[in-house]
FITORZA-51943 format. One record per residue: residue in three letters; x, y, z of N, C-alpha, C in turn. Coordinates in steps of 0.2 Angstrom, whole numbers, padded with zeros to 4 digits, always signed. Example, Ala and Ser with C-alpha at 12.3 -4.5 7.8 and 13.67 -1.06 7.14 Angstrom:
BEGIN
ALA+0066-0028+0039+0062-0022+0039+0066-0016+0039SER+0064-0011+0035+0068-0005+0036+0064+0000+0039
This chain:
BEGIN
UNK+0092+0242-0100+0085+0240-0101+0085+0232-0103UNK+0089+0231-0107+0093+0222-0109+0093+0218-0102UNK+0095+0220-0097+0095+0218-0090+0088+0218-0087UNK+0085+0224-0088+0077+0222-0084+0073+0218-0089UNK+0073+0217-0095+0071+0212-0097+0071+0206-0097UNK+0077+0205-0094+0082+0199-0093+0078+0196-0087UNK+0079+0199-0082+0078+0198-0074+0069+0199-0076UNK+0064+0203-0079+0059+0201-0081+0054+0194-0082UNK+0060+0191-0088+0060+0185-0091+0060+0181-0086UNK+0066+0182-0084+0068+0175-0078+0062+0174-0074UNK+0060+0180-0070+0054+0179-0065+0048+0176-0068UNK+0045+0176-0074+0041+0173-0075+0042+0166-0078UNK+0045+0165-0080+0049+0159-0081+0049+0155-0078UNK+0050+0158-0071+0051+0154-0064+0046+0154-0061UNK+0039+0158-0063+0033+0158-0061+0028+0152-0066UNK+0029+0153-0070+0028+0149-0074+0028+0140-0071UNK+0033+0140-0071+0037+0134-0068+0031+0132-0060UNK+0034+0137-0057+0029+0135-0052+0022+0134-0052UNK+0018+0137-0057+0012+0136-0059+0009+0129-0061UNK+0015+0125-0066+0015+0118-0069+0015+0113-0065UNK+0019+0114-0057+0020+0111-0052+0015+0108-0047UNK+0011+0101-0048+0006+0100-0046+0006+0101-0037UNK+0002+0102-0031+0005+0099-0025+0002+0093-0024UNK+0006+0088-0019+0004+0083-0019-0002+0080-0016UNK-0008+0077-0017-0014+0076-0015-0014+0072-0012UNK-0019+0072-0004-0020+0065-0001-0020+0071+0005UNK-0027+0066+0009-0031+0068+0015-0026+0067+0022UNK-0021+0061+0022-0017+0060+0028-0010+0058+0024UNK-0005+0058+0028+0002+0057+0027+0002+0052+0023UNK-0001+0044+0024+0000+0041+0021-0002+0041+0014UNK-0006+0044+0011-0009+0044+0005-0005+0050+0000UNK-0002+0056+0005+0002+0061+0002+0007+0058+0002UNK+0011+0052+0005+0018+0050+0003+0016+0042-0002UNK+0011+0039-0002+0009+0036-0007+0010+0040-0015UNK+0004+0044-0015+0005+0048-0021+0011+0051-0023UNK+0016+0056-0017+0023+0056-0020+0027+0049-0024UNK+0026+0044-0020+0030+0039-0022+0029+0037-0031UNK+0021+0036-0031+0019+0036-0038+0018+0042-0044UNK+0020+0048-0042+0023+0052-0047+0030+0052-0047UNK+0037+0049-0042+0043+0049-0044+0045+0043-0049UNK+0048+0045-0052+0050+0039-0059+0053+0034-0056UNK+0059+0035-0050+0063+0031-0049+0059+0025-0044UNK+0054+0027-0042+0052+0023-0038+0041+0020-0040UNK+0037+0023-0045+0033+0024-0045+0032+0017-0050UNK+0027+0013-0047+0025+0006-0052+0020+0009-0057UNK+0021+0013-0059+0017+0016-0067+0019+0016-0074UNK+0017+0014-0079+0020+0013-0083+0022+0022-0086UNK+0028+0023-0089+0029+0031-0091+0023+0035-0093UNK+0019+0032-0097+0013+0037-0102+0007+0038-0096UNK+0006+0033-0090+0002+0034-0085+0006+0038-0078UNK+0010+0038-0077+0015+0040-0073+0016+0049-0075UNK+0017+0051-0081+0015+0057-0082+0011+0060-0082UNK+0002+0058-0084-0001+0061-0083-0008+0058-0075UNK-0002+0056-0071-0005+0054-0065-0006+0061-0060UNK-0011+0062-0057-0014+0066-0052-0016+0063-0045UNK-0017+0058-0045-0018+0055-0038-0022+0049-0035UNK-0020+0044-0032-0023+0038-0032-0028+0039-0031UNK-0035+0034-0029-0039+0035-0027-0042+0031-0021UNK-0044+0036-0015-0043+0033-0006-0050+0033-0006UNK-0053+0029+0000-0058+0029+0004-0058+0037+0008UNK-0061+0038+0009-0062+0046+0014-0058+0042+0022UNK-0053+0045+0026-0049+0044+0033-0056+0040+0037UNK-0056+0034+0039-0060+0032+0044-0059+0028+0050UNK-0060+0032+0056-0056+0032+0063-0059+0022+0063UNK-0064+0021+0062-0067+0015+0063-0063+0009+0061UNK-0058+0010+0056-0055+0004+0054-0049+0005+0055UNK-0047+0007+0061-0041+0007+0065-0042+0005+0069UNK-0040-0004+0071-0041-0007+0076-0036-0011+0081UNK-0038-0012+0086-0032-0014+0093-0032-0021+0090UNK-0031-0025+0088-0026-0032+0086-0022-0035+0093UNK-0025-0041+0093-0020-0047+0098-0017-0048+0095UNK-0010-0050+0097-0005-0054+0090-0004-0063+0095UNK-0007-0065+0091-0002-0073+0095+0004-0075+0093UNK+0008-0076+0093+0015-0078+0087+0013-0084+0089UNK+0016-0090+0083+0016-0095+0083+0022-0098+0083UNK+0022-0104+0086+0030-0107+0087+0029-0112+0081UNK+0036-0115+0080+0038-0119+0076+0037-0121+0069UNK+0033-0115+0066+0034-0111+0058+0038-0115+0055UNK+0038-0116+0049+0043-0117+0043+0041-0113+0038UNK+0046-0111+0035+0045-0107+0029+0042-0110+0025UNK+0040-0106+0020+0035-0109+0016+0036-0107+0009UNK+0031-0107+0002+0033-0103-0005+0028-0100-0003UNK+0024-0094-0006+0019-0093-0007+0019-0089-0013UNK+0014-0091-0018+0012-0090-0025+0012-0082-0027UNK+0014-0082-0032+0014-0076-0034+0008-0075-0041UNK+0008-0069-0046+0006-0068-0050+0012-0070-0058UNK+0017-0070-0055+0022-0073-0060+0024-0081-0058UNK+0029-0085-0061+0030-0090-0059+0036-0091-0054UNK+0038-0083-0050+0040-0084-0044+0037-0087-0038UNK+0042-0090-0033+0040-0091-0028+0042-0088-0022UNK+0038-0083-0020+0041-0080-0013+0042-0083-0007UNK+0046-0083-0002+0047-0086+0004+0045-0081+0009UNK+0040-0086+0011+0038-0082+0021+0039-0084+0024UNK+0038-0084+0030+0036-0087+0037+0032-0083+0040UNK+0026-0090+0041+0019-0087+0048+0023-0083+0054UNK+0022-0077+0054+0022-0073+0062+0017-0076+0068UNK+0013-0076+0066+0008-0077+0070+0001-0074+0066UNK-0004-0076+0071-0011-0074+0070-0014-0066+0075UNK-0019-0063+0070-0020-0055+0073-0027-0057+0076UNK-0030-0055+0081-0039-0054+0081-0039-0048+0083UNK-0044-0044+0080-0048-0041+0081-0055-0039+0081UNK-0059-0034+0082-0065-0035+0082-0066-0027+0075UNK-0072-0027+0070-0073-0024+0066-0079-0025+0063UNK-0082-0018+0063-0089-0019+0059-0092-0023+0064UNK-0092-0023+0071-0094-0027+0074-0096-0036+0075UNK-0091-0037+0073-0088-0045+0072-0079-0044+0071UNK-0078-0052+0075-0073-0052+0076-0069-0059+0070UNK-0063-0056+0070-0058-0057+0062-0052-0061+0066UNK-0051-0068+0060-0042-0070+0061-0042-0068+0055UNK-0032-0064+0055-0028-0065+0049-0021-0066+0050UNK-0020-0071+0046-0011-0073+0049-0008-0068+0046UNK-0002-0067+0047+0002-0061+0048+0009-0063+0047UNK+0013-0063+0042+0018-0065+0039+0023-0061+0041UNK+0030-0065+0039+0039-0062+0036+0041-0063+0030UNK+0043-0060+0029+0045-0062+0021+0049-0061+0022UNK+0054-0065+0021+0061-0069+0023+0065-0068+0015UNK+0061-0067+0008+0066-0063+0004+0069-0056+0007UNK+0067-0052+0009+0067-0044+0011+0071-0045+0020UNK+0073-0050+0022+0072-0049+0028+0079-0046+0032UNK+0084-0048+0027+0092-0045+0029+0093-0037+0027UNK+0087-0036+0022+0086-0029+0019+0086-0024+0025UNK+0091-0020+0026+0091-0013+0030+0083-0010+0030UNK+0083-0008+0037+0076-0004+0039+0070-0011+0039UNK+0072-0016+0037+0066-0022+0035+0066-0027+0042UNK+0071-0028+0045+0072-0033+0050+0065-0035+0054UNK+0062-0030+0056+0057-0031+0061+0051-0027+0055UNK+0050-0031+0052+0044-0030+0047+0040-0036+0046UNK+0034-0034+0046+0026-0037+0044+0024-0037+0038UNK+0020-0041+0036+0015-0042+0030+0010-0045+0032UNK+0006-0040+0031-0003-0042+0030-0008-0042+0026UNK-0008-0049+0021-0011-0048+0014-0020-0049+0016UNK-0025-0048+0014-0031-0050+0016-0036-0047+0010UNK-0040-0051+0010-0045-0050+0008-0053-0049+0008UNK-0057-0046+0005-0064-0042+0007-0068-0041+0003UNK-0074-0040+0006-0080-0039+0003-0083-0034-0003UNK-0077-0031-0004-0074-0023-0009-0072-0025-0015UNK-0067-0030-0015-0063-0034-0018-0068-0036-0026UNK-0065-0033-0031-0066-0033-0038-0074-0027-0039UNK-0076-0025-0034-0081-0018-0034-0078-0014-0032UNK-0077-0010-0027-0072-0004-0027-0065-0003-0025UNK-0064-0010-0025-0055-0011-0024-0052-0016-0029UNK-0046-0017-0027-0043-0025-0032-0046-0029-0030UNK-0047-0033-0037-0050-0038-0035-0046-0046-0032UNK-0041-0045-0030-0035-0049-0029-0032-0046-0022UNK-0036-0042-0017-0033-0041-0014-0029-0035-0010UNK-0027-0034-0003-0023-0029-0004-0020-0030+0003UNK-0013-0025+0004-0009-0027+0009-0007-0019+0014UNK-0004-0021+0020-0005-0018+0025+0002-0018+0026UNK+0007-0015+0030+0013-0016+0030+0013-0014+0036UNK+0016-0020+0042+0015-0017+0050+0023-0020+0052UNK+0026-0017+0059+0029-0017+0061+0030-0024+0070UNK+0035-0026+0070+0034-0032+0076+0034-0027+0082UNK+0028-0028+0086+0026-0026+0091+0032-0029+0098UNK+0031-0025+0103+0034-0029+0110+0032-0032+0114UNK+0026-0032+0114+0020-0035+0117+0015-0040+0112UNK+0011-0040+0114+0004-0044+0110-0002-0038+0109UNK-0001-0034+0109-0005-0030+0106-0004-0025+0102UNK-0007-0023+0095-0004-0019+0090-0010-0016+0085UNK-0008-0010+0083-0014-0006+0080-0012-0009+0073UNK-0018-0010+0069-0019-0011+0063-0023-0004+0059UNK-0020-0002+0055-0025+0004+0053-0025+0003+0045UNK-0032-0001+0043-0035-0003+0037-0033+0005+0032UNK-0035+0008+0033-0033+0016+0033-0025+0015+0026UNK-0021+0012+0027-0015+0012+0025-0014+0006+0021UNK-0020+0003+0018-0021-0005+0015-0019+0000+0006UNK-0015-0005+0004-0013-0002-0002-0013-0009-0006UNK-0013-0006-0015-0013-0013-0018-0006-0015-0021UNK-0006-0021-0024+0001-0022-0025+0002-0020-0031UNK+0008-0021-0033+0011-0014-0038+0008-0018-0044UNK+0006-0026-0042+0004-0029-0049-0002-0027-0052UNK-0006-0022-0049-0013-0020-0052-0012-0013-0057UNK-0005-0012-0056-0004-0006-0058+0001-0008-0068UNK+0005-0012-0066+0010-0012-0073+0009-0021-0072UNK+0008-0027-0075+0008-0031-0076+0016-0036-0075UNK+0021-0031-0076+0029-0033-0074+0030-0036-0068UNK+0027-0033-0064+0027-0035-0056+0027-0041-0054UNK+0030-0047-0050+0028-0051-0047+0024-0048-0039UNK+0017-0052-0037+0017-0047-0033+0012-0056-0029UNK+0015-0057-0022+0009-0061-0020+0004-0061-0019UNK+0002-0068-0020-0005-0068-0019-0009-0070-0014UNK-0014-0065-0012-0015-0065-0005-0022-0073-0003UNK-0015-0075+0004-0019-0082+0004-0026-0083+0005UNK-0030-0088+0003-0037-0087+0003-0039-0088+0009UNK-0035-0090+0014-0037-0091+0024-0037-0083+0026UNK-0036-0079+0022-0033-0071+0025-0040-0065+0022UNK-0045-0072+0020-0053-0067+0018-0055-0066+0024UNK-0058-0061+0025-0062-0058+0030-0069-0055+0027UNK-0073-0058+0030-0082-0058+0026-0084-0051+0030UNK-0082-0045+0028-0084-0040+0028-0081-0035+0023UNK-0084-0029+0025-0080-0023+0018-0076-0019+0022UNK-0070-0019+0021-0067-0012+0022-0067-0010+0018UNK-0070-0003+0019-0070+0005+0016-0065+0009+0018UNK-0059+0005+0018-0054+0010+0020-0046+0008+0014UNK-0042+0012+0016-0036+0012+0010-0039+0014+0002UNK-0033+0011-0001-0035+0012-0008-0039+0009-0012UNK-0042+0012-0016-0048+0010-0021-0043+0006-0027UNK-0049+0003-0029-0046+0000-0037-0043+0006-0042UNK-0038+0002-0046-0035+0009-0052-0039+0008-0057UNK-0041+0013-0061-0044+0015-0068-0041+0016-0071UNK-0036+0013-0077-0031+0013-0079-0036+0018-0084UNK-0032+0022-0086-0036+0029-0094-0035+0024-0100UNK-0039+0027-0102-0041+0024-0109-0037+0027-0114
């Protein structure tokens, strides 16, 4: 009898457990592996007491319309540059080139950087930064901005999906150095896509 209640116990215990277990929330892959990332400790920009009782970022509803075809111009003879941060770091880029597309029925430039700190980092080599600004900006998003992480095309044409615009981690814990996104990289419309502003709990 000591036995089945043993094997009893356990099972609930183990039921229990699973019950505690939140699943992870978000409408598309990206926002399901966003959220995972900000409930794991090892990797989440939250500070501990917010990071535990986290449930899920807050996204725009998935919208097919801000996923857009982009020209890429690459530009020659770039030099690296600093570009400003929220701390008294200075990050280093270098211009890629410039994106156009068309959105909200009007057409958009936005330069399209390397960040030449990260750029020897494994899996980083052929990586993109797209920091930009919008109409959202301090009403339903950061108001400093937000960023898009794309990869170097083979040709001159590449999808841009606003869908996966996420903010910097400096919105979330003030520890962060995070750039600041430059003022040529405003776009005078609203995207209603990616992540919303955070509502830090009271």
């Amino acid at each position: 009898m000591k036995t089945l209640y043993s094997v009893l116990f356990g099972f609930l215990f183990l039921w229990s457990c699973g019950q505690d277990k939140q699943p992870i929330l978000g409408e598309t892959e990206f926002q399901r592996k966003l959220n995972a990332e900000f409930k794991d400790a090892s990797k989440s920009p939250l500070k501990d007491k917010e990071r535990r009782s986290f449930k899920g970022l807050d996204f725009f509803k998935f919208d097919s319309t801000y996923v857009v075809q982009a020209t890429l111009n690459r530009t020659e003879d770039e030099q690296p540059f600093k570009m400003k941060t929220t701390t008294d770091r200075l990050a280093t880029f270098l211009k890629y080139g410039e994106v156009t597309f068309t959105l909200n029925d009007a057409t958009f430039e936005l330069n399209i950087y390397q960040d030449l700190d990260i750029l020897n980092e494994e899996g980083f080599e052929d990586y993109l930064f797209l920091p930009f600004l919008d109409d959202t900006n301090g009403e339903e998003t950061y108001g400093a901005g937000r960023y898009i992480d794309l990869r170097m095309p083979e040709g001159n044409q590449m999808t841009i999906d606003f869908n996966t615009a996420y903010n910097p981690y400096c919105a979330y814990n003030e520890k962060f150095s995070c750039p600041i996104v430059p003022r040529e990289n405003y776009i005078e419309t609203e995207v209603r896509a990616g992540v919303k502003d955070y509502k830090k709990e009271e």
